[in-house]
N, C-alpha and C positions, 0 to 999 in steps of 0.2 A: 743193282740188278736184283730182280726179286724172280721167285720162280713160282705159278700161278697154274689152274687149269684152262684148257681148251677152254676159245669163248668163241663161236662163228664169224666174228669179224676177224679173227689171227687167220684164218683157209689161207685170202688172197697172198697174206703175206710170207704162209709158209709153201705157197708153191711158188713166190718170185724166188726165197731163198733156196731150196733144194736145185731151180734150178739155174741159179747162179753159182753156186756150192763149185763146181767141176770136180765133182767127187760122184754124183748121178746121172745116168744116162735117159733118157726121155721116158723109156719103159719104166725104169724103177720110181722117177717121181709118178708117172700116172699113178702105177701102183700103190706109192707112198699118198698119193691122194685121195685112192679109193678106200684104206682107210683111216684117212683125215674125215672123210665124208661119212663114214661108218659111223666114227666116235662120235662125230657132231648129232649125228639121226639118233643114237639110241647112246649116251653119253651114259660110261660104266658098266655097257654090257660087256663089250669083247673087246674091247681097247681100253685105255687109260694115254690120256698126250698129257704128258707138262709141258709149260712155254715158260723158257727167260726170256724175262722180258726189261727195258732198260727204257729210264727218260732222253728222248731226244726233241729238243726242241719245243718242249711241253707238250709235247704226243710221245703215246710209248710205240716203241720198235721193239720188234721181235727178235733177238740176239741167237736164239735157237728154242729147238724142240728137240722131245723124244715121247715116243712111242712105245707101251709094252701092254701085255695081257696074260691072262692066265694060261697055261699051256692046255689044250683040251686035254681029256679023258687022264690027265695027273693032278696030283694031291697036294699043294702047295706051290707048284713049281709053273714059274713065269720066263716070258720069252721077253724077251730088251729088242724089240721092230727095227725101229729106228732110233737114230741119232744123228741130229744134221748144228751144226752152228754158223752162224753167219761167216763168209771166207773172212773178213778184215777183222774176225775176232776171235779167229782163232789163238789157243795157246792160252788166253787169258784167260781159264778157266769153268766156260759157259758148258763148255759139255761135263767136266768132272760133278758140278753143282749138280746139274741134270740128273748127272745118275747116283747121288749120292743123296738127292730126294725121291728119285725112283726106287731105290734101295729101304729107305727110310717107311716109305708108303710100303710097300711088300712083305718089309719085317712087322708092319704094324697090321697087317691081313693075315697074319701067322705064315708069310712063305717062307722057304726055307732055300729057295735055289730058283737062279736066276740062268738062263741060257741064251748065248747069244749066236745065231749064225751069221757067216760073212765070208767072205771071195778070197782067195789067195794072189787074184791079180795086184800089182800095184801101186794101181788107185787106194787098195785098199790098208797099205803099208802102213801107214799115218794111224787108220782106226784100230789095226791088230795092239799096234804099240800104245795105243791110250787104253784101251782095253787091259793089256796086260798092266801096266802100272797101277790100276784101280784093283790089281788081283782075280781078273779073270784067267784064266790059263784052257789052253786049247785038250778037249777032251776025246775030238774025236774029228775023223778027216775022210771024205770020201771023193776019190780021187777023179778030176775030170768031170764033176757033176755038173755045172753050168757050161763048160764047154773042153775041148781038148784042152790039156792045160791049163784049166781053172778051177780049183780043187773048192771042194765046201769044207770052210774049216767049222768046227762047233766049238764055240767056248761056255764055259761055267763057272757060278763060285756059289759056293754057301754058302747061305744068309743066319744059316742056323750054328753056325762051326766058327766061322772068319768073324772077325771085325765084329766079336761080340762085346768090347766096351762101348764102341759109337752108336752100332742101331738101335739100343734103345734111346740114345738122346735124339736121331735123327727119325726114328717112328715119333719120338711128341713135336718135331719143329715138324713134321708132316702131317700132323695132326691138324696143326695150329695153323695151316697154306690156306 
């Protein structure tokens, strides 16, 4: 598996995967595709997508993606969009790599803080706890905001504080993508 930037032919194949994922509902892939369509239009404006990407069959497949940008009107500090990995590959790693070159790329822009929102439903059980083992931890909770009973949780981690032996080796393997 190698992890790579957006290139226009990955779109078709990250809207079959988002929406076979059964982790997103129809709404959230359009939206997750309007900005797949963003990054592609103006590539490094307002988005940044990395794609793992893996040999099958002597054509590469798309194993997953993620999505993140700079946060507007703050000083360092980026939002982590998305995070989708193929379902039958899950577990083996494709999302931690992901965010661990997302991370690598971030520390090497000088950020310093990474933030992620996400749903309290569920569905969303699986990404709270891949979240927290990478050392995000939930900063802040606003209750009921997508619907009765589905809380906005916000997580975060310091890029400038945490895990300051590895991000400088993973700002040069980011370098070198």
């Amino acid at each position: 598996m190698r992890i790579r930037k957006l290139a226009p032919p990955d779109r078709d194949e990250i809207a079959e995967l988002l929406r076979t994922s059964g982790t997103f509902n129809e709404g959230e892939v359009e939206v997750a595709m309007e900005v797949i369509d963003s990054a592609l239009a103006a590539p490094g404006r307002d988005y940044f997508v990395l794609v793992a990407a893996y040999e099958e069959d002597e054509a590469e497949a798309i194993a997953g993606y993620l999505c993140y940008g700079p946060t507007p009107m703050t000083e360092a500090t980026y939002d982590l969009y998305w995070v989708a990995t193929r379902a039958g590959l899950r577990g083996r790693g494709v999302g931690t790599h992901l965010v661990l070159a997302m991370e690598g790329e971030v520390y090497a822009r000088g950020g310093r803080l990474v933030r992620i929102e996400t749903s309290l439903v569920g569905e969303y059980d699986a990404a709270r706890a891949f979240y927290a083992r990478l050392s995000y931890h939930e900063v802040g909770r606003i209750r009921d905001f997508y619907r009765a009973g589905d809380d906005l949780i916000t997580l975060a981690k310091r890029l400038d504080v945490s895990a300051q032996a590895t991000l400088p080796e993973l700002a040069l393997s980011a370098k070198r993508a």
